[in-house]
C-alpha positions in Angstrom: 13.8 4.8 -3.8 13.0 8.3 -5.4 14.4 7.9 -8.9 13.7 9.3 -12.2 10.7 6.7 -13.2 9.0 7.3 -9.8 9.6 11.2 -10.3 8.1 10.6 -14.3 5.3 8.5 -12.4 4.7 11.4 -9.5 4.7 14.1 -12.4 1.7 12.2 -14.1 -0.5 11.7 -11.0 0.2 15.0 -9.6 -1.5 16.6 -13.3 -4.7 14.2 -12.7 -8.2 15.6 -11.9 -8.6 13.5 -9.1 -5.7 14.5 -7.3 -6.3 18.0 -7.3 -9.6 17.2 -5.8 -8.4 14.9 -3.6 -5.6 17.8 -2.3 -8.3 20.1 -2.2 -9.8 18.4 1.2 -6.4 19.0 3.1 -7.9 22.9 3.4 -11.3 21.4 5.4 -9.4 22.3 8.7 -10.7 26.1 7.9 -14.3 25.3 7.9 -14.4 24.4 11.5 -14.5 28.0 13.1 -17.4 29.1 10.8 -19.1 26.0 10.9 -18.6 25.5 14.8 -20.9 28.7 15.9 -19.7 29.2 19.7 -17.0 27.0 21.0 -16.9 27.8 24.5 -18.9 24.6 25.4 -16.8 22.8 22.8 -12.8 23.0 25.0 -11.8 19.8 25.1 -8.6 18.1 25.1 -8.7 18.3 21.6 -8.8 22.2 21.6 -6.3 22.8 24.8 -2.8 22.4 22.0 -2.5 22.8 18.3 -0.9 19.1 18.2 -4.1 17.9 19.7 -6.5 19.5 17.5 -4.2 18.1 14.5 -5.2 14.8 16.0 -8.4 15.3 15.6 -8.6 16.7 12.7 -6.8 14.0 10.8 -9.3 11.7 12.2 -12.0 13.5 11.2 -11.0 13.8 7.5 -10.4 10.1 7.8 -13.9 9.5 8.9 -15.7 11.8 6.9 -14.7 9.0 4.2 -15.2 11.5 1.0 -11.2 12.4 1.1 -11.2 8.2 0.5 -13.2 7.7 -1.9 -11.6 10.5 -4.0 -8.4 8.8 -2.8 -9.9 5.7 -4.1 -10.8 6.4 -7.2 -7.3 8.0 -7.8 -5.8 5.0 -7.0 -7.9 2.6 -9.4 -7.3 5.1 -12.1 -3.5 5.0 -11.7 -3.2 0.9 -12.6 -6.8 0.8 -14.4 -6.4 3.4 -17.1 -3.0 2.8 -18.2 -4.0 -1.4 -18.2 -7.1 -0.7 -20.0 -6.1 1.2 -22.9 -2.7 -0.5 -23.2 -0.7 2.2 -22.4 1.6 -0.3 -20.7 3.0 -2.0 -23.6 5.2 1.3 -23.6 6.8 -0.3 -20.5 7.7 -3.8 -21.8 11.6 -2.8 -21.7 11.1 -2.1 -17.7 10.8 -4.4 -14.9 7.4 -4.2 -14.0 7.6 -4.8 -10.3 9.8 -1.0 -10.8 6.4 0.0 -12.6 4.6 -0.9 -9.8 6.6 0.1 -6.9 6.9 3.9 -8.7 3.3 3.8 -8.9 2.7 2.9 -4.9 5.7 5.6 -4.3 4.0 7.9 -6.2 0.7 7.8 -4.5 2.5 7.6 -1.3 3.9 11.3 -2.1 0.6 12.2 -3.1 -0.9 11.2 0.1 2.5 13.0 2.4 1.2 15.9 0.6 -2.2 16.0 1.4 -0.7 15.1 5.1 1.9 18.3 5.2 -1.4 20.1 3.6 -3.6 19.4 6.5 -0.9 20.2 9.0 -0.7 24.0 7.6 -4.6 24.3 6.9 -4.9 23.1 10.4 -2.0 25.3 11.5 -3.6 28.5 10.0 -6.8 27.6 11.6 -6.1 27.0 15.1 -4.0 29.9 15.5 -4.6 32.3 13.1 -8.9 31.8 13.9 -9.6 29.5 16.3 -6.8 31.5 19.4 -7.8 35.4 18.5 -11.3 34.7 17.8 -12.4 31.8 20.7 -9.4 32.3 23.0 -8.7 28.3 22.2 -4.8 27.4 24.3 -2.1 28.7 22.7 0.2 25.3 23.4 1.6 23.4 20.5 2.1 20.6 22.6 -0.7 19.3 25.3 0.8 19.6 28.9 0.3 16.2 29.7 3.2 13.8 28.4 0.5 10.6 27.9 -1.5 13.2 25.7 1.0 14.1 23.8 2.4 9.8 22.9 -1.6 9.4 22.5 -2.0 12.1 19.8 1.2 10.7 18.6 0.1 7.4 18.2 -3.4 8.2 16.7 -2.1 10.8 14.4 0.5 7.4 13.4 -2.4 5.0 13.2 -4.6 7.2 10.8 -1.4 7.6 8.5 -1.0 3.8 8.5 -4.5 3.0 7.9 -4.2 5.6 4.4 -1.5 3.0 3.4 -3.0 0.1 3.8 -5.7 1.6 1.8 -4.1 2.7 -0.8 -2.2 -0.8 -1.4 -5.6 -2.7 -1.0 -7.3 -0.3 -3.4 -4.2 -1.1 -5.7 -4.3 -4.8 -5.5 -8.1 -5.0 -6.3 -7.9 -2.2 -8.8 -5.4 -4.4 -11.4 -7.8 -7.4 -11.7 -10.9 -5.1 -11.0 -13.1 -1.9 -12.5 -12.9 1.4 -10.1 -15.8 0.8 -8.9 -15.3 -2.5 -7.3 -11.5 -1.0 -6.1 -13.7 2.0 -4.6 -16.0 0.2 -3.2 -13.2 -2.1 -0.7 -11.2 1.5 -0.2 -14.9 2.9 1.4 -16.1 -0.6 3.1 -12.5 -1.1 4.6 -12.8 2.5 5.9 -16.2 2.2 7.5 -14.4 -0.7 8.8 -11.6 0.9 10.4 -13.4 3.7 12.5 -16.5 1.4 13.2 -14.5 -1.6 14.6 -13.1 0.2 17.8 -16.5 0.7 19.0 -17.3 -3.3 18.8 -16.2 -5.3 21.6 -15.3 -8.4 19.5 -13.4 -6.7 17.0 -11.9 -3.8 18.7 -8.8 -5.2 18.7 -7.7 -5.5 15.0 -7.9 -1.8 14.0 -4.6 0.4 15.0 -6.1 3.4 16.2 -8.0 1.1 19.3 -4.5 0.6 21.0 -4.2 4.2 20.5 -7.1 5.4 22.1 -6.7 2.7 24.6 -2.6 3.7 25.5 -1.7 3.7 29.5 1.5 5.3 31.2 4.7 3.6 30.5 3.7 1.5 27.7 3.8 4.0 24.5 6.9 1.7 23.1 4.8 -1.7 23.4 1.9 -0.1 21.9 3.5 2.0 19.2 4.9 -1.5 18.5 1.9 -3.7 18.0 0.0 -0.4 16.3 2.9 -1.2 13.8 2.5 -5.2 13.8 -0.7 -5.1 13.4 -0.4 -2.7 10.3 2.0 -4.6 8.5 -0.3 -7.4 8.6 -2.9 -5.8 6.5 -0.3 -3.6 4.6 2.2 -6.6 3.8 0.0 -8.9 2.5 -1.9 -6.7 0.2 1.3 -5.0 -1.2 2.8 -8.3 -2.5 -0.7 -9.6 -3.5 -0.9 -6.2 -5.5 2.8 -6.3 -7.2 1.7 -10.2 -8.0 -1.1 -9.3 -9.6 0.5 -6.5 -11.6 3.2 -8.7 -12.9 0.9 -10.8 -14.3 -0.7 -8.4 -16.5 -1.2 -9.4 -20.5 -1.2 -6.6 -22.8 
């Protein structure tokens, strides 16, 4: 719930170094055309609809694992500055499971803006360069209906996996330095896009059941995309709020 501590919260990680950086990478998008050369052996399914190319895009940010680490070290800074120089004796009158939950909320926003960032950096991109200057499809949808529920899914998948970073990064973060708390954002990361390609693990990362999506079944596998999510996120997030309740000042 969006109230005024989690708005006071929001205010003061919007004004941190990190974030600005972090925001910073939701403009990558516009690289692409200059960094591309020619694209006409390039059309794919990823360049035949704006939505599409979003997909990919997101993925590709998630990947590149920089935007997490940044991510990551915001996150650590958040709970770790504030607990290490005692600021949070200033919050003895307030529940600190509030604390805590304004804090995730807060980085939540931060992340939904780096997400609605993206969209219009890719938005510019694909048809403001990428249509005039390599004749890329115009469509903002793909015409095939299974493309569009599997650009859906994966675009889902990616967001999901940014939360359960973030709460993991929080819940090691309170009882660790940033570095350690970086460190399990990046290795959980690595992780998450390297695991799909492994037959024996495959199956424990959201974005495989993505990838992997067949006619007729886009509400069973947006289902267990979410089940599976909840797994990592759930656990973590109470872990995390545990952990910060138990802080001595």
């Amino acid at each position: 719930m969006f109230n005024r501590l989690t708005s006071s919260v929001f205010q003061s990680i919007l004004k941190r170094r990190d974030t600005k950086i972090f925001l910073s990478f939701c403009l990558l998008p516009i690289l692409v055309p200059f960094l591309a050369g020619n694209m006409e052996d390039m059309k794919t399914d990823y360049t035949n609809s704006f939505f599409s190319f979003f997909d990919i895009t997101l993925l590709t940010q998630y990947r590149l694992t920089i935007p997490v680490l940044i991510f990551s070290i915001l996150i650590s800074s958040v709970f770790r500055d504030e607990i290490d120089s005692k600021i949070m004796f200033l919050y003895k009158d307030i529940k600190r499971s509030k604390i805590f939950n304004a804090k995730i909320l807060g980085l939540f926003l931060v992340y939904i803006l780096y997400l609605f960032g993206t969209f219009f950096a890719t938005f510019i991109t694909y048809y403001g360069i990428m249509l005039p200057r390599f004749g890329v499809d115009s469509n903002f949808l793909p015409s095939s209906s299974i493309l569009v529920e599997k650009s859906i899914l994966s675009i889902l998948s990616v967001v999901l996996l940014n939360l359960i970073t973030t709460v993991m990064v929080a819940m090691v973060s309170i009882k660790s330095k940033t570095l350690v708390a970086v460190l399990v954002g990046i290795f959980f990361t690595l992780f998450a896009f390297t695991a799909p390609l492994l037959i024996g693990v495959k199956y424990v990362i959201p974005t495989t059941y993505a990838n992997a999506l067949q006619a007729g079944e886009f509400g069973l596998t947006l289902f267990i995309i979410i089940g599976l999510s909840c797994i990592y996120f759930l656990p973590s997030y109470f872990s995390a709020r545990k952990n910060f309740e138990r802080i001595e000042f």
